[in-house]
N, C-alpha and C positions, 0 to 999 in steps of 0.2 A: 260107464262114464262116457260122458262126451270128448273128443280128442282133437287137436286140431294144431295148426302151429301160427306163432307170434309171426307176423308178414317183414318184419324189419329186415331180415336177413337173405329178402325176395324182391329188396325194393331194388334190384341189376334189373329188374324184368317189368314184363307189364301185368297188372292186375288178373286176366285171363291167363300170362302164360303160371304167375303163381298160383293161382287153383289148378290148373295142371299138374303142377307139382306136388301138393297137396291130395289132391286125387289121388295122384298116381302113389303117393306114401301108404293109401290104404285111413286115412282120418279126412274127418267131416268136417271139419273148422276152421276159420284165420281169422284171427284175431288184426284186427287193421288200424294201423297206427293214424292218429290222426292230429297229432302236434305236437306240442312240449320239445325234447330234448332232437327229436328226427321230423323232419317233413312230411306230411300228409302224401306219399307218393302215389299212393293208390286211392286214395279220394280228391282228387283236384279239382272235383268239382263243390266242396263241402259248402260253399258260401249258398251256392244255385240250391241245392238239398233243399235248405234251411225256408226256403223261400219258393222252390217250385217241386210240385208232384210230379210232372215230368223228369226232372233232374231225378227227382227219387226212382223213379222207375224205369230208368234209361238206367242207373245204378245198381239196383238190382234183378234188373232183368240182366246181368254181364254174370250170377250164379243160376239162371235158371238153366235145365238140362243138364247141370252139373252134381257134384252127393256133395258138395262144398257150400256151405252157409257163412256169414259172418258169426263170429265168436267174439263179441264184445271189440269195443276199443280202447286205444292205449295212446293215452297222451301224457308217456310219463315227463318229468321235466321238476322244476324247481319253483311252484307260484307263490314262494313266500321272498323270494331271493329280494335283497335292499335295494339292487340296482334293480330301476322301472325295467330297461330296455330287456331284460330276463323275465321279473316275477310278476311285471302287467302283463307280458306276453300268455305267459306260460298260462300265470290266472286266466286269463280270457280263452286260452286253448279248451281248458278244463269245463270253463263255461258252455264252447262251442259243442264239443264232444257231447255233453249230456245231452245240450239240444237236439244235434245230430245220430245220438243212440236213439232218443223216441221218436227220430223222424224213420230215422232204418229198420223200427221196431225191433232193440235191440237193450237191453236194461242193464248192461254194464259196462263200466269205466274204472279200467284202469290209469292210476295214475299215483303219485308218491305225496307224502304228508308236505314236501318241501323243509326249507333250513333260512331262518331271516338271517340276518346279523346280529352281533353278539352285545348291542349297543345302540341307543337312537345315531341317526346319521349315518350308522356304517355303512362300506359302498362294498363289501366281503362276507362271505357267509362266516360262520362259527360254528364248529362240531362237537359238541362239548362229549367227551366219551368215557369220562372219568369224572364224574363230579366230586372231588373228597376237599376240596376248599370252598368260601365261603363264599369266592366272585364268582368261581364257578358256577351255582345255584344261583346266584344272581341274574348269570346271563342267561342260564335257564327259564325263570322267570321271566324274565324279557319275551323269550323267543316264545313260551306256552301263551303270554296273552296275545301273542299275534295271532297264531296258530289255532284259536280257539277261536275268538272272533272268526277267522275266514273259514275254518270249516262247520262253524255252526252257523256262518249263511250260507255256503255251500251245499250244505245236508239239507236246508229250508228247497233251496235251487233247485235240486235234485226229486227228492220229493216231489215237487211240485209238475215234474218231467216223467216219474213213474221207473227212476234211473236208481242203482245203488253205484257205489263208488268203491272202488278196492284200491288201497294202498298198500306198495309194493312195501317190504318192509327193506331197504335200502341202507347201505351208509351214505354218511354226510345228507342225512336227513333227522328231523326231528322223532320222529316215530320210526324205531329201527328193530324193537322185538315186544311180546306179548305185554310185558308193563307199559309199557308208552302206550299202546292200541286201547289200554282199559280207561289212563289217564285220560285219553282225548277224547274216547266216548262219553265218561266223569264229564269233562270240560264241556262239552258240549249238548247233553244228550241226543246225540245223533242216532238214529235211527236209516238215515240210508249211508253213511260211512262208516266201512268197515277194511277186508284185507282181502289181498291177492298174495295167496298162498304162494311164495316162491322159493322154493328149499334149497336154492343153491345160498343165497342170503343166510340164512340159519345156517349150516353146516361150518361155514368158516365162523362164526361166531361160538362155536361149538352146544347150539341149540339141537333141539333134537324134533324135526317139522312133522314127525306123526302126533307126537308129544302134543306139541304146538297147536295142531288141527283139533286135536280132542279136549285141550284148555279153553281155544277159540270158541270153538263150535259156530254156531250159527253166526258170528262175527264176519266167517272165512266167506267169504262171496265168489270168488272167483281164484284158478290156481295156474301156476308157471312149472315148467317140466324144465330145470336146468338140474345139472347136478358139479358137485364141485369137488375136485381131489386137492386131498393135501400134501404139500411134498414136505414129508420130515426132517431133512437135510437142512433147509432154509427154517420151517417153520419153527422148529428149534434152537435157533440163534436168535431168527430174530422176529417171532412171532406173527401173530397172524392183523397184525395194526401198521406192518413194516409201511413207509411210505418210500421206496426204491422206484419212484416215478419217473421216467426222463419228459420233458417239456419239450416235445416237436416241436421243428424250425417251419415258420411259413412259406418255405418252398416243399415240405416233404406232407404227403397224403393226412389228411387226419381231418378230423369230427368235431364241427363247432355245435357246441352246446345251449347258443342263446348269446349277445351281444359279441363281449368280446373274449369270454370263454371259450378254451377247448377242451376233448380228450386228451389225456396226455398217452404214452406209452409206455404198456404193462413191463411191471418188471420181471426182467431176466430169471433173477433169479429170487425167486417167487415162491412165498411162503405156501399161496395155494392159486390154484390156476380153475378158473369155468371150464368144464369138458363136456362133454355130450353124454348122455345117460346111458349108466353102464359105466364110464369109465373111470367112478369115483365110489359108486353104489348100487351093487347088484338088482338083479330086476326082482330078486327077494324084496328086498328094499320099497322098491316101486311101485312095490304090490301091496304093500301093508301102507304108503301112503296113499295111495288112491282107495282103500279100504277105509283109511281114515274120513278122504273127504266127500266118498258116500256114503256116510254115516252122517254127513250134516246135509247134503243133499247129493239124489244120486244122479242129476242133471246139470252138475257145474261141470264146466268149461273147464279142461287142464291141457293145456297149448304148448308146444315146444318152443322154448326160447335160448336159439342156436349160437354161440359166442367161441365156442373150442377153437381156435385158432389154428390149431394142427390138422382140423379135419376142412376140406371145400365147403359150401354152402349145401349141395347136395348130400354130395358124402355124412357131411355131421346131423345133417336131416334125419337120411337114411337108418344113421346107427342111432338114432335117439327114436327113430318112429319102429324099430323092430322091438328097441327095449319095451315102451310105451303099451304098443300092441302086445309084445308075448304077458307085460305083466298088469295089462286090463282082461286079457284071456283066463291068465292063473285067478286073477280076483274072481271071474265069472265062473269059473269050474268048483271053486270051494264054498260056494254062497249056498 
């Protein structure tokens, strides 16, 4: 498989000094973020790109001499959201990105199905996660004919660029596991959107993403190496939907997501936590997923996407690229 890591958690540095880093992990790919939810930090030049062959080449000549390539981009973000000042954004990211993958000659894009609001007018999104009443489905309704419309011009877009699209499969989005991904192909016939396999998503929903990979198949376009432990203690009180958020004050560090959204901060005490690979699921595990998704193809892209909070940026690198490496090794030994 090809192995590489999500650059978000590289954007302290510069572009060169993250392929160093990368490099030196022992993997061949970065995937580089280039809108939606984080800033293009490692492309600031994305407008010149679009518009000059120098820009492109002055771009990628910064991985020549190096074993480091790009690995698709990642404009995840929200481009159905009701308020303009998010979901025009986010949309136009989404747009830019694909442009900017066949100018990088690069055919994937990650990014997430998005969540409108639950009503015309609304200026809030709507998660509906339980539909067993009758408005419920209504708002559903709502949110699928948005959602269909934009990514069956989207998929046209795309197409037309030589680009597929992977949706992460995310909460507080509309498309969040394997029925919704068949519904929206349904809706749309799409043919270049499909999914970014990312197992830490499945696990706390208690999906099973080798499962998942083998139901997909040829859907799965592209994949994310997080993994996620669950802590029994909490998740058994108060399961795995707990909403134990706290709301950062605007003097204290934290992550604006699009106008005047933020992150908020993860709870304490935490049904289940993002950790680095290995520390929720052995590289057993890791092994029979990436088995999984060379069996739909044995040249996607599966990027480490770093979030463990307990571990540095290095550090949690490190222990997610030995898992990676020793369980793409074991996969190579038993073929």
């Amino acid at each position: 498989m090809k192995l590489g890591v999500y650059n978000a958690i590289l954007h302290d540095r510069s572009l060169p000094e993250a392929i160093e880093v990368v490099q030196g992990l022992g993997l061949t790919g970065i995937e580089l973020n280039s809108g939606g939810f984080l800033p293009s930090l490692h492309i600031p030049s994305c407008d010149d790109i679009l518009v000059s062959d120098t820009a492109r080449d002055d771009f990628l000549g910064l991985f020549e001499g190096t074993s480091v390539s790009p690995a698709g981009l990642n404009c995840n973000g929200n481009p159905l959201h009701p308020k303009a000042a998010i979901g025009d954004a986010h949309a136009n990211d989404v747009r830019r990105s694909i442009q900017l993958a066949q100018r990088l000659g690069q055919d994937r894009v990650v990014t997430m199905s998005g969540l409108p609001g639950g009503e015309p007018g609304a200026t809030t999104v709507n998660w509906v996660v339980n539909a067993w009443n009758s408005a419920a489905l209504d708002v559903l309704d709502y949110q699928w004919d948005i959602a269909a419309n934009f990514w069956r011009e989207m998929d046209r877009f795309a197409a037309d660029h030589g680009v597929k699209v992977a949706l992460e499969l995310h909460p507080q989005n509309l498309v969040f596991n394997s029925a919704d991904v068949h519904k929206l192909i349904e809706l749309t016939g799409a043919t270049h959107v499909g999914v970014e396999l990312d197992a830490s998503h499945l696990f706390w929903q208690q999906m099973d993403p080798v499962a998942v990979v083998r139901h997909l198949g040829e859907l799965v376009f592209h994949a994310a190496a997080k993994d996620v432990r669950v802590n029994p203690e909490w998740a058994s009180i108060n399961g795995v939907l707990d909403n134990s958020f706290r709301r950062l004050a605007a003097d204290e560090p934290r992550t604006n997501l699009g106008g005047d959204e933020w992150a908020n901060e993860w709870p304490k005490q935490s049904a289940w936590d993002f950790v680095a690979l290995g520390r929720g699921h052995d590289t057993a595990f890791w092994t029979e997923f990436l088995r999984a998704l060379r069996e739909v193809d044995p040249n996607m892209w599966v990027n480490i996407e770093h979030e463990d909070v307990s571990l540095g940026r290095i550090e949690g690198l490190e222990v997610a690229a030995k898992v990676l490496r020793d369980a793409d090794a074991a996969l190579a030994a038993s073929l």
